[in-house]
Steps between C-alpha positions, in 0.01 A plus 500: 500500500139446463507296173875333563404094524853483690339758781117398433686138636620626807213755574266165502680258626397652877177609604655826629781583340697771648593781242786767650527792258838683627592887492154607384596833508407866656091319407353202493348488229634261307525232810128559518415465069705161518320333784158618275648338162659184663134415685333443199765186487565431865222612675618446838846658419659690821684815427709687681727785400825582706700840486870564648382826577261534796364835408368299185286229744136578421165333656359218355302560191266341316617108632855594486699518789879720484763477744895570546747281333740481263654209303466266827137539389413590872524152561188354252545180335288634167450253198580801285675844513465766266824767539444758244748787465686428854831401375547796210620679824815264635782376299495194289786355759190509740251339263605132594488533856167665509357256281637210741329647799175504344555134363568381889183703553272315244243193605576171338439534130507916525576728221647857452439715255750796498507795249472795394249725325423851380284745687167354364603187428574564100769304453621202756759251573560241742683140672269226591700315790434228748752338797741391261502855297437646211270328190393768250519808381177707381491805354159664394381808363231712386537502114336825419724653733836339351656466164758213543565256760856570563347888675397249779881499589414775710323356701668171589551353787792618747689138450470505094461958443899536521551166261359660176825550331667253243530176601302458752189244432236745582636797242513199246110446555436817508673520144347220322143642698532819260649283191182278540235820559646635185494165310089437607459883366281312226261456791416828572170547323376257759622685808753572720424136709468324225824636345683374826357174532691463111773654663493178742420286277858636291703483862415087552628483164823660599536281786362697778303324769232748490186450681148579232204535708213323418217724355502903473678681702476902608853580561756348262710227739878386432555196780837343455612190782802734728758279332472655167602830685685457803806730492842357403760455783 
């Protein structure tokens, strides 16, 4: 989230924006890492994490205050929400109306990111959305740790992890993901990262709206605009 211009925008555009990280989990950890990495852009950033569970409520720690809520955000108006792992544990019938109550929830201009990683944070995935829903789809993963994009599948989020079967728009990029890995194979004297950003570079040429980030990169990054994978009716 740090170095994403869309959420560098709305970090800035406030002089304290108001950061919610929701479910943090049996430790805060995390909650408290992100409010250190998004300071170094945002220096007045205001975090807060919320937890459904009570017993989970810690004091505050290190500038970050907790509290109890769930996706009523306790009532905040933040210009950004990070929901990581939360909805792998309800049913994708649930996703859209727990995505709607954090939209109501957002400040003008607000942004959720929802997803879903592994247990250090290896291999991730997940939807940018604002008020009027969902924009892109990220997924991002360490590449010493992974041999083809399509193991991210995984790992997807809970609206997209039960549409990776035939037909469906996001087991199609998925596909030509691993075609295109294979293809830039010629690249691999230079590097895992540099192999994927050929990988890219072969995806635009297929006609995927892929996103290349500018400069290098640590974790290999496939960002797609949501309608090149929303799920079929």
């Amino acid at each position: 989230m740090a170095h994403s211009p869309v959420v560098l925008d709305v970090l800035t555009a406030v002089p304290r924006p108001l950061v919610v990280d929701l479910g943090y989990g049996a430790r805060p950890d995390t909650t408290v890492e992100m409010a250190t990495r998004l300071r170094v852009v945002a220096p007045g950033v205001d975090v807060v994490g919320l937890e459904i569970d009570p017993e989970r409520v810690v004091a505050e720690r290190d500038g970050v205050r907790f509290g109890l809520g769930g996706f009523e955000l306790a009532g905040l108006a933040p210009q950004l929400v990070r929901a990581f792992n939360v909805l792998r544990q309800y049913d994708e019938a649930e996703v859209a109306d727990a995505w709607a109550r954090m939209q109501r929830a957002l400040a003008p201009g607000g942004l959720i990111v929802e997803g879903t990683c592994d247990e250090i944070g290896r291999r991730c995935s997940w939807v940018l959305l604002d008020a009027g829903g969902p924009r892109s789809l990220t997924l991002c993963w360490a590449p010493e740790h992974t041999a083809r994009p399509s193991e991210l599948a995984e790992r997807l989020p809970k609206s997209l992890i039960h549409r990776n079967v035939p037909g469906e728009p996001i087991h199609r990029l998925l596909q030509l993901a691993d075609r295109s890995w294979d293809v830039a194979a010629t690249h691999a004297a230079f590097g895992p990262r540099s192999r994927w950003r050929q990988a890219l570079t072969l995806l635009r040429a297929q006609g995927v709206d892929v996103t290349i980030p500018r400069g290098r990169t640590v974790d290999n990054v496939l960002s797609v605009p949501w309608a090149a994978v929303a799920p079929t009716e």
